[in-house]
ZAVEX-54644 format. One record per residue (C-alpha): z, y, x. Coordinates in steps of 0.2 Angstrom, whole numbers, plus 5000, padded with zeros to 4 digits. Example, Ala and Ser with C-alpha at 12.3 -4.5 7.8 and 13.67 -1.06 7.14 Angstrom:
2
503949785062503649955068
This chain:
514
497349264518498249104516496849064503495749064515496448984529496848844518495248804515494448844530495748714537495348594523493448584525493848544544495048424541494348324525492948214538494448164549495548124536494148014526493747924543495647904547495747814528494347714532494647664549496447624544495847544528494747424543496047384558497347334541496047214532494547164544494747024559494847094576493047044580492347154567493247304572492047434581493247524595492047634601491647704584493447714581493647804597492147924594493247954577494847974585494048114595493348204582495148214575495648274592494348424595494848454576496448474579495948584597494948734586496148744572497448814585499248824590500048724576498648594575498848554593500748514591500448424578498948314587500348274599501548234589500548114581499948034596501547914596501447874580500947684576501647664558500347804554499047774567497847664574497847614592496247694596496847854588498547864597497647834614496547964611497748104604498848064618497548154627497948324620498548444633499848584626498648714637497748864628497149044635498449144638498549314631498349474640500249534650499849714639500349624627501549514632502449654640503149714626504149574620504949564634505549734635506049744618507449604622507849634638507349834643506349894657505349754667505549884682507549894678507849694676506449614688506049654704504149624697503449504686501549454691500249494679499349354680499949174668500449024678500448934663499848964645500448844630500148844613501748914611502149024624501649084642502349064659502449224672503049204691504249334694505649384706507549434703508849494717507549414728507549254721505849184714506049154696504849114681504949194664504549114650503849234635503349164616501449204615500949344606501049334585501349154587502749174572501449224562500349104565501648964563502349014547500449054540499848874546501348774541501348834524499548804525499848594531501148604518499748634504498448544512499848384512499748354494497748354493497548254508498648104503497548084489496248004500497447914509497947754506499747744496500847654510500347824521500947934509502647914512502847894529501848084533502748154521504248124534503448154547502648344541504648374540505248314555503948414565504048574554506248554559505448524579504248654580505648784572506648734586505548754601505148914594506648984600507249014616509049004613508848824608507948794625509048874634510648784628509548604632509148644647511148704654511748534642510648414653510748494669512548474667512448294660511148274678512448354691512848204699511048134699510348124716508448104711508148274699508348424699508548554685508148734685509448874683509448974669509749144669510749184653510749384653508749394656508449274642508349284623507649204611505849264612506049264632506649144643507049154663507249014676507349004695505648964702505448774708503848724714503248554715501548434715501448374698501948214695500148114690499148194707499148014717497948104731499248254735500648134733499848014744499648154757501448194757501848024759502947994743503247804740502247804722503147644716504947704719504347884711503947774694505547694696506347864697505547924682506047794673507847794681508147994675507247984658508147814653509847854659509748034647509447934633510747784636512047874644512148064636512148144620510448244622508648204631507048274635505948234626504348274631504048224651502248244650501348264666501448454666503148454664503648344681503348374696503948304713504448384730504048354746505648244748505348134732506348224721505948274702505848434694505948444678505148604667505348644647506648584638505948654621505948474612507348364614508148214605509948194601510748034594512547994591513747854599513447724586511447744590511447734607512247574607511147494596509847544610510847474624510947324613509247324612508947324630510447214638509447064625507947114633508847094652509546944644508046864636508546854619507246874608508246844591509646974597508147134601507647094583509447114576509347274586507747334581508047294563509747404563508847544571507847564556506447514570505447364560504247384544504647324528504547124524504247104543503846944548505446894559504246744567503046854571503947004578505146874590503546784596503146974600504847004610504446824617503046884627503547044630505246994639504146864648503046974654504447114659505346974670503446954678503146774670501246864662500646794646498846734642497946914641497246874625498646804619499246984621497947084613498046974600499747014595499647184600498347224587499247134575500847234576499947384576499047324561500747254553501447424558500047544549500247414532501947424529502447604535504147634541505147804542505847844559507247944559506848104571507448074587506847904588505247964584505548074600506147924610504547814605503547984611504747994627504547824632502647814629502247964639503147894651502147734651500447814653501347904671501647714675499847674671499147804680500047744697499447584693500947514706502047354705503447414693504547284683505347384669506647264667507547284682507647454681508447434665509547324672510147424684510347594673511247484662512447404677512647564686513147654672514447534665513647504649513547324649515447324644515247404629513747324623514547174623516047244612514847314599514047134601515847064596515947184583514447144574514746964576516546974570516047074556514746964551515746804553517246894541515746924527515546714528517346684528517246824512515846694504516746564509518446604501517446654483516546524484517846394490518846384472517446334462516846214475518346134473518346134453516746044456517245924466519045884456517845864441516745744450518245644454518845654436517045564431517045434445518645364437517845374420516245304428515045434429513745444439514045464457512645614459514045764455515245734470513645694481512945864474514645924477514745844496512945894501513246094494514846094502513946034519512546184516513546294512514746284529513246274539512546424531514046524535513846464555511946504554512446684546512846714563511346724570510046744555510646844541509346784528509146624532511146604532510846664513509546564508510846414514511846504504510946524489510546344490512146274491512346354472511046294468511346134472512946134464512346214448511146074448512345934452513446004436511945984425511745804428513345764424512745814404511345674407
C-alpha cells in the first residue's frame, strides 16, 4: 500500500517540484525585470491545490512551508500562505466512538454533544457541546488520521531523497531540516495531551493580561485523542464588516494582536504559534479569544534575549547592533553580505519609525534578500522557524485591516512595560565585555612579540639599519590597537585589522634581511 502511495504522491508532486527548481533556479540568477510573477504565481498555485488533493499531511506541510524564505520564493510563500487548515469533516457515527472509548458514555459525561461539526481540520474536528450546563466544545482527532500520518510521512520520507535530486544543491540541506522539524511538530499536535498542557502553560502565563482571554480546559473529559474546552464565541478576528458593526476600534485591535502574541514570545517560556485568522476571534467588548494551542514554540532564557536584543536596536535605531543579533540567532545566510543586510535594517527601522523609504528602493531590496536568502540556505532552529511563521501570519491580519499601525511603538512599549529594557542592556554589556576581554586576550599574545620587534628595530637604528622595521613596527602597533577598539563593534573587520597588523610586522621583519 505504501508502494502505491509513494508513487501516486510522486507523479503528483514531480511537476511542482521541477517548476519550484526552475523558478528558484530564475529569482537566484535573472534580474528582476526578467522575472514573470504571474507565471510564478500560477506555479505557486499549482503546488498549492497539489498540496490540497494529496490530503491531511500535505496540507500541513503547505503551511508549514509558507513561511519559509531560505526555501521559497516570495511568490510561493504568498500563495501557500493561503492554505486554510479546513477539510470535510467525518461523519459523528464515527467520531463517536473515539470519544467513548477514552472517556465512557457521551450520555454519562455530556449533557449532549451536537452532531453536527463546527469545525473540521486536517487533523481533527470541533463539536459544540454542553457539561453541567456550561457550553463547552470538544475537540476529537479525525478519524484514522494516525494512519494516514504515519503512511504519508514515511511516504515524504522516501520521496525526500528522489526529490532533491532535481533540486538544486544549496536546497538539499536546508529541507532535510525542515522534513524533520515538521515530522517532530505534527507528532506533537497529534496528541491532545500536548495541547492541553499548552494551553493551561499560556493561560497561566496570560492571567494578568487584560485584552485575551484563554479558554478553560476541562482535564477529566480530555485525553489524548479527545480534547474539551468551555465554549467562547467570538467574530473572527479578519471580518472588518462585522467588526465594524460592533464598533471595534480596528487599529487598537491590531495593536492588541500584536501586544498579546509579542509579549508571549518575549516575556514567557512557551507561545502560540499559529494565530491564523481561524484561530482569533474578538468579542463584543474588543477583547481576544484565542482557540488551538496544538503548535507552539518554546525557546530558552539565553534565546529570548537575543530577541529582545533584537528588538530594543530596532527601537533604538541601530542597524549594526540588529545584525549582531540576527547573526547570533543563527537568523542570516552563510557569507551574508553585512553592507547589504544593514542597508536592509536601515530602511526597515526607518520606515518602522514612519520616515517611508522610496518604494522602489524597497522592492528592490526586498527581492534581493529573498533571493540572497534562497542562495545561500540557512537552517533555523525549530521554534524560530515558528516565530518567523508567528509573526508573518500576524502581518497578513495587519495587512488585512490596512489601518495606521507603527510596529515599533508597540514594541516599545511591550518591551518597556515589561521591564525588559534592563536586561537587554546587561546582556548588551555582557557581549561587549566579553568581546573586548578576547581583544585584551590578542593583545597580551600578541604584545611580547610586538615588543621583540620593536627592541630589535632599535638594536638596528643604532647599527644604522634602515628605519622601515620600527616604522613597520609603529604602524602594526597602531593597527593593531585600533583593531582591538573596532572588534567592538565589527568582529571581522576587527580581525582583518588584526591580521594585518601581522602582517605588517611579518613584512617589516623581512626587510630588515635587505
Amino acid at each position: 500500500m505504501t508502494t502505491i502511495r509513494t508513487i501516486q504522491v510522486l507523479i503528483k508532486l514531480l511537476p511542482s517540484i521541477f517548476a519550484l527548481r526552475r523558478d528558484r533556479k530564475r529569482w537566484i540568477h535573472q534580474e528582476n525585470k526578467e522575472i514573470d510573477l504571474e507565471q510564478f504565481r500560477k506555479n505557486a498555485r499549482k503546488v498549492l491545490d497539489t498540496f490540497i488533493s494529496l490530503g491531511p499531511v500535505y496540507i500541513k506541510l503547505g503551511q508549514w512551508l509558507s513561511s519559509r524564505a531560505d526555501i521559497l520564493p516570495q511568490p510561493y510563500l504568498e500563495e501557500l500562505s493561503k492554505l486554510q487548515d479546513s477539510v470535510p469533516a467525518a461523519p459523528f457515527d464515527q467520531v463517536k466512538p473515539i470519544i467513548e472509548k477514552d472517556l465512557g458514555s457521551i450520555n454519562e459525561k455530556f449533557d449532549n454533544i451536537d452532531s453536527n461539526c463546527i469545525s473540521g481540520a486536517s487533523l481533527g474536528q470541533v463539536y459544540r457541546g454542553a457539561v453541567s450546563g456550561q457550553q463547552i466544545v470538544v475537540k476529537v482527532k479525525r478519524p484514522g488520521i494516525e494512519k494516514i500520518v504515519h503512511e504519508d510521512l514515511k511516504v515524504l520520507k522516501k520521496i525526500l531523497p528522489i526529490a532533491l535530486r532535481f533540486v538544486d544543491p544549496n536546497l538539499r540541506y536546508s529541507a532535510k531540516a525542515m522534513l524533520s522539524q515538521f515530522i517532530e511538530t505534527i507528532h506533537e499536535e497529534m496528541d491532545y495531551t500536548n495541547e492541553l498542557e499548552n494551553l493551561k502553560k499560556i493561560k497561566h502565563d496570560m492571567e494578568q493580561n487584560s485584552i485575551v482571554i484563554v479558554p478553560t480546559v476541562y482535564d477529566d473529559l480530555s485525553s489524548k485523542n479527545v480534547l474539551t474546552m468551555e465554549y467562547l464565541p467570538g467574530i473572527k478576528v479578519t471580518n472588518v464588516q462585522a467588526l465594524n458593526e460592533k464598533g471595534i476600534d480596528r487599529e487598537q485591535l491590531v495593536i492588541d494582536v500584536h501586544k498579546v502574541f509579542f509579549t508571549m514570545l518575549l516575556k514567557h517560556s512557551i507561545f502560540h504559534a499559529d494565530p491564523h485568522p481561524g484561530n482569533i476571534s474578538v468579542t463584543d467588548d474588543g477583547k481576544l479569544i484565542l482557540y488551538d494551542y496544538g503548535m507552539v514554540g518554546r525557546i530558552n532564557n539565553e534565546t529570548r534575549f537575543k530577541l529582545i536584543r533584537l528588538y530594543l536596536a530596532l527601537v533604538e535605531k541601530n542597524p549594526p547592533r540588529v545584525v549582531n543579533a540576527m547573526a547570533e540567532l543563527g537568523m542570516l545566510t552563510p557569507g551574508y553580505n553585512r553592507t547589504v543586510i544593514e542597508k536592509g535594517i536601515e530602511l526597515s527601522i526607518r520606515a518602522m519609525h514612519g520616515n517611508k523609504p522610496d518604494e522602489m528602493e524597497v522592492q528592490s531590496l526586498m527581492e534581493l534578500a529573498n533571493q540572497t536568502m534562497s542562495k545561500f540556505p540557512f537552517v533555523l532552529p525549530k521554534n524560530l522557524a515558528l516565530y518567523m511563521r508567528m509573526a508573518s501570519i500576524i502581518e497578513g491580519i495587519y495587512k488585512t485591516h490596512n489601518v495606521d499601525f507603527k510596529f515599533v511603538k508597540v514594541l516599545k512599549n511591550i518591551l518597556e512595560e515589561e521591564n525588559l529594557i534592563p536586561r537587554a542592556y546587561v546582556e548588551e554589556l555582557k557581549i561587549s565585555f566579553d568581546n573586548f576581554a578576547k581583544s585584551v586576550d590578542y593583545a597580551i599574545r600578541l604584545g611580547p612579540e610586538m615588543k621583540r620587534l620593536i627592541d630589535d628595530a632599535e638594536v638596528y637604528m643604532k647599527k644604522g639599519k634602515p628605519m622601515v622595521l620600527i616604522s613597520g613596527s609603529i604602524f602594526a602597533s597602531a593597527t593593531f590597537i585600533g583593531s582591538t577598539i573596532l572588534f567592538q563593534s565589527n568582529q571581522t573587520l576587527g580581525i582583518i585589522g588584526m591580521i594585518s597588523s601581522g602582517l605588517i610586522m611579518i613584512g617589516s621583519a623581512l626587510f630588515r634581511n635587505l
